[in-house]
C-alpha positions in Angstrom: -14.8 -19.9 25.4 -18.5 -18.6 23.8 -18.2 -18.6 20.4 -20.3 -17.5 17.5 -19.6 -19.1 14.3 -21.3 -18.3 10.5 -20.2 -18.3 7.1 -21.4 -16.9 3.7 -22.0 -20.1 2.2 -25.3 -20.9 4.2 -26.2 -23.5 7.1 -25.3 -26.7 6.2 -22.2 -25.9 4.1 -20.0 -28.5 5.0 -17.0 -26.2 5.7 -19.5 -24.7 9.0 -20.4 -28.1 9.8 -16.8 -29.8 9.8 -15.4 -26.4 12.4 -18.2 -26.5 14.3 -17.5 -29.7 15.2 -14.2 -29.5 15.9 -14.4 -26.0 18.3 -16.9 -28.3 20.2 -14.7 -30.5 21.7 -13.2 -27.5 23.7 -15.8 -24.6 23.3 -19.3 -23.7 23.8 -20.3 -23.0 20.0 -22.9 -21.0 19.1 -24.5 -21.1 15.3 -26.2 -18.5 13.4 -26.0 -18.8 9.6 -27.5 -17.6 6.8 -30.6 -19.9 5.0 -28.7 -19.6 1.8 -26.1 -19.0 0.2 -24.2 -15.8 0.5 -21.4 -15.9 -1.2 -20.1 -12.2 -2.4 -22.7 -10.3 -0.8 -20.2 -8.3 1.1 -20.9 -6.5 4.3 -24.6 -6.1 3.2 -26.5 -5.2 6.8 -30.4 -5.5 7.1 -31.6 -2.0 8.5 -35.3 -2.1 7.1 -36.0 -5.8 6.6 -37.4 -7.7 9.3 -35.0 -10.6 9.4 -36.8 -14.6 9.7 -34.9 -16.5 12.5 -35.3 -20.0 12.9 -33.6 -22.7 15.6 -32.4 -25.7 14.0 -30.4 -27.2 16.7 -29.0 -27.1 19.9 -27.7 -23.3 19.9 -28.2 -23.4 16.3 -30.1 -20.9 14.2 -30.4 -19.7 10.5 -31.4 -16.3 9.6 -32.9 -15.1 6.2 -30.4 -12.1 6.1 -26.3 -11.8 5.5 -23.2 -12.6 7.2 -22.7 -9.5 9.0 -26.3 -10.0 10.0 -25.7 -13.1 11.8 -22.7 -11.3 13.4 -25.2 -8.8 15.0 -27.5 -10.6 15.9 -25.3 -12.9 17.9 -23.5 -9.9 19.5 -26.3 -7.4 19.8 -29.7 -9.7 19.9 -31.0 -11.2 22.8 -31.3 -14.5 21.1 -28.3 -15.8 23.1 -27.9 -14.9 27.0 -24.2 -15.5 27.0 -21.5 -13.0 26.4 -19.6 -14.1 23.0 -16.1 -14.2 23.2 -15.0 -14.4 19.6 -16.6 -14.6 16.2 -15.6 -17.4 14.0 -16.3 -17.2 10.0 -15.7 -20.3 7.6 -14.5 -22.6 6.5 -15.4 -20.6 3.4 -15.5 -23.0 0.0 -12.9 -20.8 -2.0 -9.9 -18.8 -0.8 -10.6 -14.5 0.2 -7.0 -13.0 -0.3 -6.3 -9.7 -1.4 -9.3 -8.1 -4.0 -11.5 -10.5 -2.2 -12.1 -9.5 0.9 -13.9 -6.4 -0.7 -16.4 -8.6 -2.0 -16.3 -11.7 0.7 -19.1 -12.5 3.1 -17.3 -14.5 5.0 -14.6 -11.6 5.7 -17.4 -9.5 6.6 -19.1 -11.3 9.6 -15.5 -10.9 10.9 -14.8 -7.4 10.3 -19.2 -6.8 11.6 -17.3 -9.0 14.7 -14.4 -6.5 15.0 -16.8 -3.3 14.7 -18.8 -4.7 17.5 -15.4 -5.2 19.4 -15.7 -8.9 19.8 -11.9 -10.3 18.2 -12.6 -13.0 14.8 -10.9 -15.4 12.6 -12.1 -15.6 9.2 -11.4 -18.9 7.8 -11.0 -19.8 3.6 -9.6 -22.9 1.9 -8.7 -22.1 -1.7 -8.7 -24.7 -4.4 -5.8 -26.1 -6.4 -8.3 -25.9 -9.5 -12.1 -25.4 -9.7 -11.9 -29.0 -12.0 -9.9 -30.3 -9.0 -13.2 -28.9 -7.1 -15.5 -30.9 -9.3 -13.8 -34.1 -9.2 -12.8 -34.7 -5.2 -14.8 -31.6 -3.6 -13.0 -29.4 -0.9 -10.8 -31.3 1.9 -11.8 -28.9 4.8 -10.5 -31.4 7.4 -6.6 -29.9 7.8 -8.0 -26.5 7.8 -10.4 -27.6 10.9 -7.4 -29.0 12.6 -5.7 -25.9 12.3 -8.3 -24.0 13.8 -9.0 -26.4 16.4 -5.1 -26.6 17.3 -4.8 -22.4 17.5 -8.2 -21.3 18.0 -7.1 -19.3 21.5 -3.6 -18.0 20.0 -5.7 -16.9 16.5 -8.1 -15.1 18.6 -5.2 -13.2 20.4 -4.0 -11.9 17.2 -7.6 -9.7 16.6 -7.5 -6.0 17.2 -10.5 -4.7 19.1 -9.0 -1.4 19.6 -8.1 0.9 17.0 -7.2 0.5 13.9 -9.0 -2.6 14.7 -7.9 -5.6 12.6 -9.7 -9.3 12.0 -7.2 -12.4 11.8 -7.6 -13.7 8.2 -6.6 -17.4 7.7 -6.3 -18.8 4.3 -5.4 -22.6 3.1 -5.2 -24.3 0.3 -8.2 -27.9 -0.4 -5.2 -30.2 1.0 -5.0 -33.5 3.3 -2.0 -31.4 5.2 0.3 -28.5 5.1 3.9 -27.8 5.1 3.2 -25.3 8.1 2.5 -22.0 8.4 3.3 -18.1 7.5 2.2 -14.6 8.6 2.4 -13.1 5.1 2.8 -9.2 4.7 1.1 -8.3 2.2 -2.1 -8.8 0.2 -2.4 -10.0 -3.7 -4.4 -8.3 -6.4 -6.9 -10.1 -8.0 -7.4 -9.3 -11.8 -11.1 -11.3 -12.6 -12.2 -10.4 -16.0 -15.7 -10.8 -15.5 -18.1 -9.4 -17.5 -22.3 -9.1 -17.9 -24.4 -10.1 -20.5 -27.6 -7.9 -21.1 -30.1 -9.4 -22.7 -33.7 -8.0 -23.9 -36.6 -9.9 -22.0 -38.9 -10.9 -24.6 -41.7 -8.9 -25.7 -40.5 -5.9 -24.2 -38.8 -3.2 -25.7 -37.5 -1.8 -22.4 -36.6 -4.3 -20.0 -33.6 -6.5 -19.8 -32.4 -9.2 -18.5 -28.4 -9.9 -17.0 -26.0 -13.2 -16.5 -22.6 -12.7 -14.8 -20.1 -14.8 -16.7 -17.2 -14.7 -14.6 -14.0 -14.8 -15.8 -10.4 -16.1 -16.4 -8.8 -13.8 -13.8 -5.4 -13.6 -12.9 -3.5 -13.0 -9.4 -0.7 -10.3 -8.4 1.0 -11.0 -5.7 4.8 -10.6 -3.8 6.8 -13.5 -2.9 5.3 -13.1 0.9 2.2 -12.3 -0.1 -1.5 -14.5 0.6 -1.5 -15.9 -2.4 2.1 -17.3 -2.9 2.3 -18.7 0.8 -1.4 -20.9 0.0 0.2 -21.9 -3.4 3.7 -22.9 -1.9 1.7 -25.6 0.3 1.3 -23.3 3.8 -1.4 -21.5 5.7 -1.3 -18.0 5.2 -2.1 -15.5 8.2 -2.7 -11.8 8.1 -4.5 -9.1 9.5 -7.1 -7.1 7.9 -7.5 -3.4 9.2 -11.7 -3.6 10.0 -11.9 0.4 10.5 -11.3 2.4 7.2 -7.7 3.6 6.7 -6.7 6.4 4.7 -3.6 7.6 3.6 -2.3 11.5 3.7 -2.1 13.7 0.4 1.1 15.4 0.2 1.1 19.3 0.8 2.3 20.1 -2.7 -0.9 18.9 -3.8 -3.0 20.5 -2.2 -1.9 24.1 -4.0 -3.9 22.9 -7.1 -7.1 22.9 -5.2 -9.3 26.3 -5.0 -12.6 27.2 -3.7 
């Protein structure tokens, strides 16, 4: 198979790197990445902005905008004349279950993949502790061999036709896992974060902001993301790409007038 892998964390980021090298042995991959760092930018699209593309390797390019721009690009650009089979996101350095997907860049070049019809795996590894992080970084490795054992049978699971759902994978930073689970529902995440305002100096009407983040806390069923990662498996799930409302009941809609 053709396929286009990114992340949110930026070329480079060892998490691309390790799952690019693994899809390789069996796949043509192709890269487009963002220069930087991306992390929470959501599924930020650049309509105005002229977008800086450069080729850094073999089938591998970085681009100066977001996630979902990559995705585009790849699908809808002419900078590669082969047809992409599936869009591959990750390995993302910090888990995306439940509240996070809202805010994840790495869960948004898969649902961009999904909107362009092209099926995608979005792959997270989520750390026992952030001090854990700090000492021994992330173990990306069993996460890769997941991916690289599964990658076809992962792709089947996407949803190109409607309501059209990306395959989310989440693991936790681990040498190996105890196996696998298609959990059924999402956690809530609870962060706490908060922003300082602060006056820039001088001025008497400009300010200045730092995002503290906080000391959140996680909602979640016994099947759900977050308990399957913490229990020692791989959580799998899909994620509805197309917006999804539910009905209001008929009773309600008496109060209403015009």
């Amino acid at each position: 198979m053709n396929l286009l892998l990114t992340n949110d964390d930026g070329y480079g980021a060892e998490g691309l790197t390790i799952l690019a090298e693994k899809l390789s042995k069996r796949h043509k991959v192709f890269v487009i990445a963002p220069a930087g760092n991306r992390s929470a930018v959501s599924h930020h699209f650049s309509m105005y902005n002229e977008l800086s593309v450069k080729k850094v390797g073999e089938n591998q390019w970085t681009c100066s905008g977001y996630p979902a721009d990559c995705v585009s690009l790849g699908i809808n650009g002419d900078l590669i004349n082969e047809k992409i089979d599936a869009v591959i996101s990750g390995i993302n350095a910090g888990g995306n279950m439940g509240t996070d997907i809202v805010y994840s860049g790495t869960c948004a070049a898969a649902r961009q993949a999904i909107l362009d019809n092209i099926p995608s795996v979005a792959f997270s590894l989520d750390p026992v502790s952030w001090a854990t992080i700090k000492e021994d970084g992330f173990k990306f490795n069993a996460l890769a061999d997941f991916a690289e054992k599964n990658i076809e049978t992962l792709i089947s699971f996407a949803k190109t036709t409607y309501p059209r759902q990306f395959v989310n994978v989440n693991g936790i930073s681990a040498d190996s896992y105890k196996g696998f689970k298609f959990t059924d529902s999402l956690c809530k995440r609870e962060y706490h974060d908060k922003i300082n305002v602060f006056p820039v100096e001088s001025k008497t009407d400009e300010f200045m902001t730092k995002f503290i983040p906080g000391n959140g806390n996680t909602v979640c069923s016994e099947n759900g993301d977050h308990q399957v990662v913490r229990d020692g498996f791989i959580s799998i799930n899909l994620v509805y790409a197309d917006p999804v409302c539910s009905s209001i009941d008929a009773v309600d809609c008496i109060k209403l007038s015009l």
